[in-house]
C-alpha positions as CSV (number, residue, x, y, z in Angstrom):
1,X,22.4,29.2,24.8
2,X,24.0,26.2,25.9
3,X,22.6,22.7,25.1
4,X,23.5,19.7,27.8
5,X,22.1,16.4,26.3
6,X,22.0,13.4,28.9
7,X,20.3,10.4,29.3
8,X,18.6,10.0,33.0
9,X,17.8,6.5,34.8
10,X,14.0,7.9,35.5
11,X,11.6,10.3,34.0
12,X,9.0,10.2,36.7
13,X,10.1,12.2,40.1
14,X,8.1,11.9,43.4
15,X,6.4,15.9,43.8
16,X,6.4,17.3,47.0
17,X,3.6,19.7,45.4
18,X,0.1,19.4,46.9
19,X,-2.4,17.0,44.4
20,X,0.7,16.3,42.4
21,X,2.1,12.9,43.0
22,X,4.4,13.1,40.3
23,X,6.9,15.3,38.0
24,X,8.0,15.1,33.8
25,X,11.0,17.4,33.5
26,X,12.6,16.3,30.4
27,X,14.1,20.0,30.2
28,X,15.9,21.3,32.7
29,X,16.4,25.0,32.6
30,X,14.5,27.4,30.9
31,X,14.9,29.9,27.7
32,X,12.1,32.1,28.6
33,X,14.2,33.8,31.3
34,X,11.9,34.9,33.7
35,X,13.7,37.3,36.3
36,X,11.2,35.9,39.3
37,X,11.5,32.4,38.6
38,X,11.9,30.6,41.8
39,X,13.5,27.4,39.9
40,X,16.6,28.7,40.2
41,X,16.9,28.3,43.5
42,X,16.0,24.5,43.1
43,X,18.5,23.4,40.2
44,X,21.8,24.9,40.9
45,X,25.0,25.2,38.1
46,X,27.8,27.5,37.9
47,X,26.3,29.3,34.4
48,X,23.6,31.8,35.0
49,X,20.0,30.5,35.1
50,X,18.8,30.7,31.0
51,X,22.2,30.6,30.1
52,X,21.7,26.2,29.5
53,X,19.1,24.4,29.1
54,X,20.0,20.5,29.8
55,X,17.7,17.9,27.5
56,X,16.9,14.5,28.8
57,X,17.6,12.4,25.1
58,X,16.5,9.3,26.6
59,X,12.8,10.6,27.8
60,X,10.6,9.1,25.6
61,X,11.9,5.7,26.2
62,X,11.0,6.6,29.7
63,X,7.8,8.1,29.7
64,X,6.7,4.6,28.7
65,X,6.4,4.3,32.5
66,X,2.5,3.6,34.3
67,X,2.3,5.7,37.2
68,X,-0.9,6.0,39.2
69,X,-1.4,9.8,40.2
70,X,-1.1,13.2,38.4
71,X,1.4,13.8,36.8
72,X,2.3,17.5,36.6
73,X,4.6,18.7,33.0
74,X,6.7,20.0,33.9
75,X,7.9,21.7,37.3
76,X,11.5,23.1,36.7
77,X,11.4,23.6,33.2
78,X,8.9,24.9,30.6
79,X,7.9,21.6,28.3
80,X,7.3,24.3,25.4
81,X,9.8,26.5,25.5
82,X,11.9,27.5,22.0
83,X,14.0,25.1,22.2
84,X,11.2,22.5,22.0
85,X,9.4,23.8,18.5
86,X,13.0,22.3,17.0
87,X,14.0,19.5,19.1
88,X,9.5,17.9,19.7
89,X,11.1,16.3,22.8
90,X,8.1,17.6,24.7
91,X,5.7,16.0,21.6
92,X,8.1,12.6,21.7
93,X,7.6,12.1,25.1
94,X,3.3,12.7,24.7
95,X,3.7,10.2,22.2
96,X,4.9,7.8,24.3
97,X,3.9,8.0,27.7
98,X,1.1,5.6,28.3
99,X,-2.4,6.9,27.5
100,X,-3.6,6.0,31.0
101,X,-1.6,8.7,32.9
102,X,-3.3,11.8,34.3
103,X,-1.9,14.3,33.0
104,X,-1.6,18.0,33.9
105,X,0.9,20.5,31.8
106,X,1.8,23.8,33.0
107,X,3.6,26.4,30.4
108,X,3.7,30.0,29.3
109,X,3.8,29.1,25.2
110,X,0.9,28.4,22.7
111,X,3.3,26.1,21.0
112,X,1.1,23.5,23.0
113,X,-1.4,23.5,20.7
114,X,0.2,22.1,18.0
115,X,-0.1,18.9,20.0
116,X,-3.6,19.3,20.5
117,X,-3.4,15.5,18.5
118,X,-1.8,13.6,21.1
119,X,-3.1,15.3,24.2
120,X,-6.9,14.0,22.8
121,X,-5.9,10.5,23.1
122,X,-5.6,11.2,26.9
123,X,-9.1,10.0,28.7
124,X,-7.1,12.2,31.5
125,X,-5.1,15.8,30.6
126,X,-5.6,19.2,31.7
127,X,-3.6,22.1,30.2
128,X,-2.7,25.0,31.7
129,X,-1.6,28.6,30.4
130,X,0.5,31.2,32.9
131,X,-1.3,34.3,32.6
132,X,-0.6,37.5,34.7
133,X,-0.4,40.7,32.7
134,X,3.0,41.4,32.4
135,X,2.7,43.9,29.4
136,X,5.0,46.4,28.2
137,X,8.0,47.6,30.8
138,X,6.4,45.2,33.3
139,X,7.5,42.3,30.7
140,X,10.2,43.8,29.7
141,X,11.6,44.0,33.4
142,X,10.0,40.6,34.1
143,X,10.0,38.1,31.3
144,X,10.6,39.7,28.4
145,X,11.3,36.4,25.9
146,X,7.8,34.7,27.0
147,X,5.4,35.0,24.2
148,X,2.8,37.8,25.2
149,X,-0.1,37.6,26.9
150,X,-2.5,37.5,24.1
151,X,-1.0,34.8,22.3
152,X,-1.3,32.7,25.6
153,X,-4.9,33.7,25.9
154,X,-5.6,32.6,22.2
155,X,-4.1,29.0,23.0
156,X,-6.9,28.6,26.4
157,X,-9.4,29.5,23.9
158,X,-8.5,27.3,21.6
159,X,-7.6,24.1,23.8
160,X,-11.2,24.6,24.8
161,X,-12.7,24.6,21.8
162,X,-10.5,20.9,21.1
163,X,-12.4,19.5,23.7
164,X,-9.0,20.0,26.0
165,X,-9.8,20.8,29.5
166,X,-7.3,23.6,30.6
167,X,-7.4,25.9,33.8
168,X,-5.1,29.9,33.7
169,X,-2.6,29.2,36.4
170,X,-2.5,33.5,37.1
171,X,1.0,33.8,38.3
172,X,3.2,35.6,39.9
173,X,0.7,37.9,41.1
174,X,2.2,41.0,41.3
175,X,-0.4,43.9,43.7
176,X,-1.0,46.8,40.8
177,X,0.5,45.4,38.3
178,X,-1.4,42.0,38.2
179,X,-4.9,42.5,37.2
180,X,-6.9,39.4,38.2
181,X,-10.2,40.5,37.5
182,X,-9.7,41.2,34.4
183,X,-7.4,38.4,33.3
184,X,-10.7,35.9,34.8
185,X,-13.3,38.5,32.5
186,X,-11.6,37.7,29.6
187,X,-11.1,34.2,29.8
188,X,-13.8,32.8,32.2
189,X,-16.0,31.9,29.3
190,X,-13.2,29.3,27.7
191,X,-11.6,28.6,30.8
192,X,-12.5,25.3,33.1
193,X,-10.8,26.9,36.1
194,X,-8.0,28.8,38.0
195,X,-5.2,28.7,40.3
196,X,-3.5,31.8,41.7
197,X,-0.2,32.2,43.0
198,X,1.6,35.8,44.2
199,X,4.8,36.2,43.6
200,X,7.3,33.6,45.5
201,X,9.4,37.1,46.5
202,X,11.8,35.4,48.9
203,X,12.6,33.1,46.4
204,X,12.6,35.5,43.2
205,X,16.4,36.2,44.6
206,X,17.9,39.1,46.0
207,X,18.3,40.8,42.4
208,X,14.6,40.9,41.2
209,X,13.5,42.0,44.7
210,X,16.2,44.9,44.4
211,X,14.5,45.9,41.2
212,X,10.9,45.3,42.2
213,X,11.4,47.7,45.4
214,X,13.6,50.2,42.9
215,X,10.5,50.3,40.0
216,X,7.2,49.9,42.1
217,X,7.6,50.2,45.4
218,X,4.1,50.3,46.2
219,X,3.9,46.6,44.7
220,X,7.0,45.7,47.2
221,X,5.1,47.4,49.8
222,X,2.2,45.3,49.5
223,X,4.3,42.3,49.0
224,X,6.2,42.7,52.3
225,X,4.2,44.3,54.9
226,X,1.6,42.2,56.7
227,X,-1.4,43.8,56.5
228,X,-1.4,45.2,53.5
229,X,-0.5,42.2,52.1
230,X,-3.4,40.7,54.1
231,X,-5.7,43.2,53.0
232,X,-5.2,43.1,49.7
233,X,-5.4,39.0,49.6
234,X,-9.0,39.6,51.1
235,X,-9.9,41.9,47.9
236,X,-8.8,39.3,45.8
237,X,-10.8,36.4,47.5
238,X,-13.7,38.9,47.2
239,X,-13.1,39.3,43.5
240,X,-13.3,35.5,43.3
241,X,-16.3,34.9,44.6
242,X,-18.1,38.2,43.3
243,X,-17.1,36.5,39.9
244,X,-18.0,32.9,40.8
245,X,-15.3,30.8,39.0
246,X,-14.2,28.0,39.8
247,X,-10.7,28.1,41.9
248,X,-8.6,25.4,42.7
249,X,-6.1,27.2,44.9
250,X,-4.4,29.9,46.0
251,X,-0.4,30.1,47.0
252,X,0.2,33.1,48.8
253,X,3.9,31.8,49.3
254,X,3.9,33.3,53.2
């Protein structure tokens, strides 16, 4: 793995993502490898994506920064990925940023927790956990250095029982291999709410759709044809509101 450190002018980035008015990235890159991850497509090097992982020294000093708007951490990057239970950039950078943000993190790791701390002295924070039941050769073919499922699930429950509002962002959302209802049965009780995204497949790159297609093709099937793709976003929308959480969105990604 190959470490960049750099110091940046600006921590805060303008987000193009709906409700988000602003991005922390104080990683860029990612350890946790995931094959899908659309990112790739957004920050370009000559390595391979995971191969690097650049670290922004200078961020804390940054974060300092009042901006009005949420702030989502982080959006190219995962604030708690391995890298980060060394370096507590991702902690530094809590400490620092004013209080009076709104804050909303985003991240696959139950490392999170261990800030629990700092993220109380927000009057604004919601935390959120990627959930999507990648286990055994899905993982393996998928994301296999993300911490598993369960230990994610343990860290929503336990964020909730801090007082730490937190939503399961259930993504990518694979058709058979993806199990939403049960992912929301599980965690509905400890859970403030959800966001859903299926799987970003144009932008997952030619190489994961290759495999996809190869390993379930009924999956790829679903993903790419109209209406069974439409079909099967209806049972999903029926599974919501059979189950009557709360849902903050759904990116279908077509």
């Amino acid at each position: 793995m190959k470490i960049i450190k750099r110091k940046v002018k600006t921590l805060y980035t303008r987000s193009r993502i709906p409700g988000i008015e602003w991005s922390v990235n104080q990683y860029v890159g990612c350890q946790f490898a995931c094959k899908y991850c659309y990112a790739k497509e957004i920050v370009r090097r000559e390595e391979p994506w995971s191969s690097w992982v650049e670290v922004k020294v200078n961020a804390p000093d940054l974060a300092r920064k009042r901006v009005k708007g949420t702030i989502l951490m982080s959006s190219v990057s995962d604030p708690y990925q391995p890298i980060e239970a060394k370096l507590k950039l991702t902690r530094s950078v809590l400490r620092f940023m004013d209080k009076r943000n709104e804050l909303m993190i985003l991240t696959k790791s139950p490392l999170v927790v261990r800030d629990v701390s700092i993220l109380k002295l927000f009057p604004t924070v919601e935390v959120g956990l990627t959930v999507n039941s990648f286990e055994g050769k899905e993982k393996k073919l998928f994301e296999p250095l993300t911490p598993i499922q369960r230990a994610r699930i343990n860290a929503l429950k336990a964020l909730h029982e801090e007082g730490i509002k937190n939503y399961a962002f259930i993504s990518p959302i694979i058709p058979g291999i993806t199990d939403v209802e049960a992912i929301i049965r599980e965690t509905r009780d400890f859970v403030n709410w959800y966001f859903l995204e299926f799987l970003n497949l144009k932008k997952a790159g030619e190489e994961f759709r290759k495999n996809l297609e190869e390993e379930f093709p009924e999956s790829y099937a679903v993903l790419t044809d109209y209406d069974k793709f439409t079909s099967y976003l209806r049972s999903i929308k029926d599974v919501l509101k059979r189950l009557n959480v709360r849902v903050e969105g759904i990116e279908t990604h077509k």
